[in-house]
Structures are given as C-alpha cells and as structure tokens.
C-alpha positions as CSV (number, residue, x, y, z in Angstrom):
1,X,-28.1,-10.1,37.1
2,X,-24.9,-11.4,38.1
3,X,-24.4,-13.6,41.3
4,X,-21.7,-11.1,42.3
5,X,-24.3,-8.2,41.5
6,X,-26.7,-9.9,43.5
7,X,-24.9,-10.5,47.0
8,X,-25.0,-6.6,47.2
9,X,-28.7,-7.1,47.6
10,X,-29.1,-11.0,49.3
11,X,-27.7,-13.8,49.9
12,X,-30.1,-16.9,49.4
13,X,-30.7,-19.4,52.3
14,X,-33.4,-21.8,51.3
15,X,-35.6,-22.2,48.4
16,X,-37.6,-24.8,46.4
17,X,-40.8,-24.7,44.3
18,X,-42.6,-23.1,46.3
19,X,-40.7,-20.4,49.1
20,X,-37.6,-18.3,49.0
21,X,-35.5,-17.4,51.8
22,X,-33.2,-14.5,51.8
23,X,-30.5,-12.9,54.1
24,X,-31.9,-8.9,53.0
25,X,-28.3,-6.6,53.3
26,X,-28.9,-2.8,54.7
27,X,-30.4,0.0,52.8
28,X,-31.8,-1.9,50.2
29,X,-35.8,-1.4,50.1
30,X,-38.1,-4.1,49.4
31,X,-40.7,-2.9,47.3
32,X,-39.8,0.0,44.7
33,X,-39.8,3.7,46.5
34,X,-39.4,7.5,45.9
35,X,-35.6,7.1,45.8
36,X,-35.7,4.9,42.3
37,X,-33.0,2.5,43.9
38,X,-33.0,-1.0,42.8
39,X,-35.8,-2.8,45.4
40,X,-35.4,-6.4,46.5
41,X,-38.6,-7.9,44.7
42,X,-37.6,-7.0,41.5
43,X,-33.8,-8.0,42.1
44,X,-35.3,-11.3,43.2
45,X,-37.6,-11.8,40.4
46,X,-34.7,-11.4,38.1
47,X,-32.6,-14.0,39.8
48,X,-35.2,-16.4,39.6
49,X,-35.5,-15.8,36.1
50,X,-31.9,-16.0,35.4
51,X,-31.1,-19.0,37.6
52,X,-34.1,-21.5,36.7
53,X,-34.9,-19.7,32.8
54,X,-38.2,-18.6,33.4
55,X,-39.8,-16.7,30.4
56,X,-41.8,-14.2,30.5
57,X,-42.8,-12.2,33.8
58,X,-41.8,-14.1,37.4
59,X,-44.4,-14.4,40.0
60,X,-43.2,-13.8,43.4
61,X,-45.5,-13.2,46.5
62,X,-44.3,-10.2,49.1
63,X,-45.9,-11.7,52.3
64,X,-44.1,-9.3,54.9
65,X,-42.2,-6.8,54.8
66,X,-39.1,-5.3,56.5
67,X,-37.5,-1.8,57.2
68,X,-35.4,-0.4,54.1
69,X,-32.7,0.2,56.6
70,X,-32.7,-3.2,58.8
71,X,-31.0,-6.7,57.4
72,X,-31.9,-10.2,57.7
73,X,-34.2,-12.8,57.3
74,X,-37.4,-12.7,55.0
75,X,-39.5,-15.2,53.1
76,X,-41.2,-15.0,49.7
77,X,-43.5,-17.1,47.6
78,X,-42.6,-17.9,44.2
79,X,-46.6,-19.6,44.1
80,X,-50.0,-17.7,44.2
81,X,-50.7,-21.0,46.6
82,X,-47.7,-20.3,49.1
83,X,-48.5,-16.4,48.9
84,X,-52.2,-17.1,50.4
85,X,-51.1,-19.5,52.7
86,X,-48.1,-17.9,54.3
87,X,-50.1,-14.8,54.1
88,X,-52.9,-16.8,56.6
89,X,-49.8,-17.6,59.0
90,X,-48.7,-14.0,59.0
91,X,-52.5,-12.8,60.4
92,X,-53.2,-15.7,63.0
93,X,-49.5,-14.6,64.5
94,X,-47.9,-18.5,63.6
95,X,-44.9,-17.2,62.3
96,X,-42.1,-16.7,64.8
97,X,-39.8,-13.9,64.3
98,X,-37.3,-12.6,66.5
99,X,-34.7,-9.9,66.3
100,X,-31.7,-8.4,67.3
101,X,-29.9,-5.5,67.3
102,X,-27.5,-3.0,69.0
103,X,-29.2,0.0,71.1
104,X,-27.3,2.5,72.9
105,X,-28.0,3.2,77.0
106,X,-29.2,0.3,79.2
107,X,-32.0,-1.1,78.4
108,X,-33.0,-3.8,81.3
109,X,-32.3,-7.9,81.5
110,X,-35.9,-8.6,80.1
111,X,-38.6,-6.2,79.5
112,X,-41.8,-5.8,77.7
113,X,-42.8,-2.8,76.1
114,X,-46.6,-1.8,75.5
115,X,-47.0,1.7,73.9
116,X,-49.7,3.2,71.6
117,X,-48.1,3.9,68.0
118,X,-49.8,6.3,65.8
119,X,-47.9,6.5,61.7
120,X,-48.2,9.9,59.7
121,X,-47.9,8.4,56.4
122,X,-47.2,11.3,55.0
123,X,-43.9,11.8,56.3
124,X,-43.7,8.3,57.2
125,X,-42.7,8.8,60.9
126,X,-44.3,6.7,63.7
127,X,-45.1,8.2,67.3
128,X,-45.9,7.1,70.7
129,X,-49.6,8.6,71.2
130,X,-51.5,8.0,74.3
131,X,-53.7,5.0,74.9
132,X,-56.6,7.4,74.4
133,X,-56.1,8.3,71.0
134,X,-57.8,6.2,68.9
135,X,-55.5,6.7,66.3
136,X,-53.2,4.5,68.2
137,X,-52.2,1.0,68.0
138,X,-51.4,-0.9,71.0
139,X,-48.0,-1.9,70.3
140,X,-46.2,-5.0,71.9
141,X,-42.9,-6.5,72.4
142,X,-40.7,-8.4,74.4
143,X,-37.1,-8.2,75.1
144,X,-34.1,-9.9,76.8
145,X,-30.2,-8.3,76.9
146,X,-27.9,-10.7,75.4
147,X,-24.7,-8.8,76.4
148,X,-23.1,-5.0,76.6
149,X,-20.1,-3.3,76.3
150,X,-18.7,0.6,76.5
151,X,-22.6,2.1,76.5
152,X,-24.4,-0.6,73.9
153,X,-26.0,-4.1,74.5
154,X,-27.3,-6.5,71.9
155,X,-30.6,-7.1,72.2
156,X,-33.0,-9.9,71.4
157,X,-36.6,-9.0,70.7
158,X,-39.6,-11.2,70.0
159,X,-42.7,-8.9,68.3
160,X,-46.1,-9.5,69.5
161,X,-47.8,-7.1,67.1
162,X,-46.1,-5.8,63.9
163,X,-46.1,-1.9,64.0
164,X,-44.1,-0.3,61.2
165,X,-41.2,1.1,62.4
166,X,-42.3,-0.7,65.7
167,X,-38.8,-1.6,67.4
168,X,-37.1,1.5,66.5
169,X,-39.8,3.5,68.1
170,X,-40.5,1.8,71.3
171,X,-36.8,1.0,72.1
172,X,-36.1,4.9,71.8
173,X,-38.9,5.8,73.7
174,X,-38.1,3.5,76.6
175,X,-34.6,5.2,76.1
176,X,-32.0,2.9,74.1
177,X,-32.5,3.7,70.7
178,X,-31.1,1.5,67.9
179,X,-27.3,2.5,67.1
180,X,-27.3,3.8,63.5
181,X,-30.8,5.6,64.3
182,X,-31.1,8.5,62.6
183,X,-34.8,9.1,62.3
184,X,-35.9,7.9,65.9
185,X,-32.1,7.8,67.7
186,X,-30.9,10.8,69.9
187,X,-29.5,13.0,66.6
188,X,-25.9,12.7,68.3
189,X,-25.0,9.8,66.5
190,X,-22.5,9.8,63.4
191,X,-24.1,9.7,59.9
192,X,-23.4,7.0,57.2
193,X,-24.0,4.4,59.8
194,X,-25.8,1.0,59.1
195,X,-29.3,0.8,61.3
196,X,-28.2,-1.9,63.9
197,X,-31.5,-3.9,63.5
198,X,-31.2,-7.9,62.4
199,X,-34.7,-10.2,61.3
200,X,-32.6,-12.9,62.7
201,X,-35.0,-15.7,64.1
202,X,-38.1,-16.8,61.3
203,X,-40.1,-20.3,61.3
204,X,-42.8,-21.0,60.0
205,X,-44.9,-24.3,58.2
206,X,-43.7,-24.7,55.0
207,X,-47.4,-24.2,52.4
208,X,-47.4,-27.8,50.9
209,X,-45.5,-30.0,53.3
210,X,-46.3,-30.6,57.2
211,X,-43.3,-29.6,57.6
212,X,-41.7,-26.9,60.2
213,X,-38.9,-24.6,58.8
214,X,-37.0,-22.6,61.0
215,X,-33.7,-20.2,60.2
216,X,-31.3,-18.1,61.8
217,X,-29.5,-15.4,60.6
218,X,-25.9,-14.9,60.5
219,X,-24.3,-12.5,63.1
220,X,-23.1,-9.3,60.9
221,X,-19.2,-9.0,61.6
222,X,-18.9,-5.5,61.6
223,X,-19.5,-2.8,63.8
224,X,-20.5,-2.6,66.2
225,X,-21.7,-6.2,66.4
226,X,-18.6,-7.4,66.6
227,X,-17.6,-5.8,70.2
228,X,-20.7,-7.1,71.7
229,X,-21.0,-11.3,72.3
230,X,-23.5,-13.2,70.6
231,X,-25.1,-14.8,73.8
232,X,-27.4,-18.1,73.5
C-alpha cells in the first residue's frame, strides 16, 4: 500500500519492535465488518509488511478497540509478548484514555455520568436500562467543558468503564448528544457528517521497557472543531 493510500486510513505516531501508535481517521472500522470496507488491522498489517519487508503473514495484536465512526489515538502490538501485556493494562484500568469531542446543548462545567447500559447486539444499538435490569452495565464517566460557542461545547471526557458505544450514549441521554450523531443524536442533524468524537489522550507502560508513554492527539481542523477553542 502506498504512503499516500495509507494517510486515508492513519497516520503513524510512534512505533518500534514491539507497539504501534496510530492517529485512526473517521469512518474507517477497525476490524473487518458487514460493509466489506477496507478495516484498519489489515491496512496496518500491510504497511508493516511493506515498510520493514516482512514475509509471509504480519502479526499484529488488536488490544482495544474504537468506534468505526470516531478518530484518534489507538495502540497495537506488533508482538504476541506486547499483545498480553498491554492486554493486562487494559483490564486492571492502567491505561489512561481521555477524549474529546463536540456535543450539541449545554452540557455542565464538570459532571459525572453513571447510567446502566444494556447492548442488543443484534442491531448493535446500546440503551440506558434501569439499574434493576441485570442486563445492565453500570456505566461511568467523567467530564469537564473545555469551551462553547453558538449551541456546541468541546468536551473532554475521561472513561471509567469502557461500554461500547459508551460516550455517545450517556452524553445523549444526559441531553448533548455528539454533533455528527446519527444513531444516538436528536435525528435533526444534517447527514454526511463526521461523528465529532476524538481518542485524544492515551498512556500507558511501554511492554519491555519501564518506561511511561503518553500521546496526544492532534486537534482535527475542520468543522466544527475549529469554531470551538482547544482549552488546556
């Protein structure tokens, strides 16, 4: 695959023998779906095979995962012995990941959300259940508003569990759903819209080094990021 190819998928930020870090663009999904679009693991495994001339098949370890729709930040393993151990960060909660993204309404200074979140995998739609089904998951996050501007803020959100689809839901429940929200957003907004959402904060200990990596994203500079200010 072409470099040029590529940056309509990623754009790298870090890698060595053992981790990759990627900026992951909109609308592309991670692992292979339904919609038979080109998915980010194998278009990674190819430009690891093409940039460092690895025959045969690539091994590269999907540790989390992130929303077809969102952008940002993710790490993969490129060893069986980073993929268990980042694996083991991901379950005791020693990664830290924080997000951003645009919402529509006015959502408070700082807030945290606690809702029960039940998934129908079949149509792959999450809902806020009552704590008394115990179908639910008790759902956490917190949030601070970075800025706003004509109806939308930026947010910044730090997840204390990992729902799917767990921002989008809550923040639309509590009533400032994600701009670009078609699935969980009010229906009023304008289709062929990118889903606001950013993985823009991720650290964690590198697998082989005692060593602590942490990234940032970069800002998108389109709409409607751009009318809002970054904040700290």
């Amino acid at each position: 695959m072409e470099n040029n190819e590529s940056e309509s998928y990623f754009s790298p930020v870090y890698e060595d023998n053992h981790l990759l870090v990627i900026e992951k663009r909109p609308n592309v999904p991670v692992q292979e779906d339904a919609s038979g679009d080109p998915d980010l693991l194998n278009v990674l495994k190819e430009y690891i095979k093409v940039k460092y001339d690895k025959p045969g098949n690539v091994f590269l370890g999907l540790v989390h995962r992130l929303d077809r729709p969102a952008s940002g930040l993710m790490v993969f393993a490129r060893t069986s012995k980073a993929a268990s151990r980042l694996s083991d960060q991901f379950r005791r909660k020693a990664v830290e990941k924080t997000y951003r993204a645009v919402v529509v309404g006015n959502p408070p200074d700082q807030t945290h959300l606690v809702d029960h979140l039940w998934k129908d995998s079949s149509k792959n739609v999450v809902s806020v259940v009552p704590p008394s089904n115990k179908e639910g998951k008790r759902s956490e996050l917190r949030l601070k508003t970075l800025s706003r501007s004509n109806g939308l803020a930026l947010i910044e959100i730090e997840l204390i569990t990992g729902r799917s689809h767990q921002i989008r839901v809550q923040c639309s429940h509590a009533g400032f759903p994600l701009w670009g929200d078609y699935k969980y957003g009010d229906g009023n907004q304008p289709q062929n819209r990118d889903l606001a959402l950013l993985s823009f904060g991720l650290g964690f200990d590198h697998p082989t080094q005692k060593e602590r990596l942490s990234f940032k994203a970069s800002m998108p500079k389109e709409e409607p990021w751009k009318s809002l200010p970054f904040g700290e």
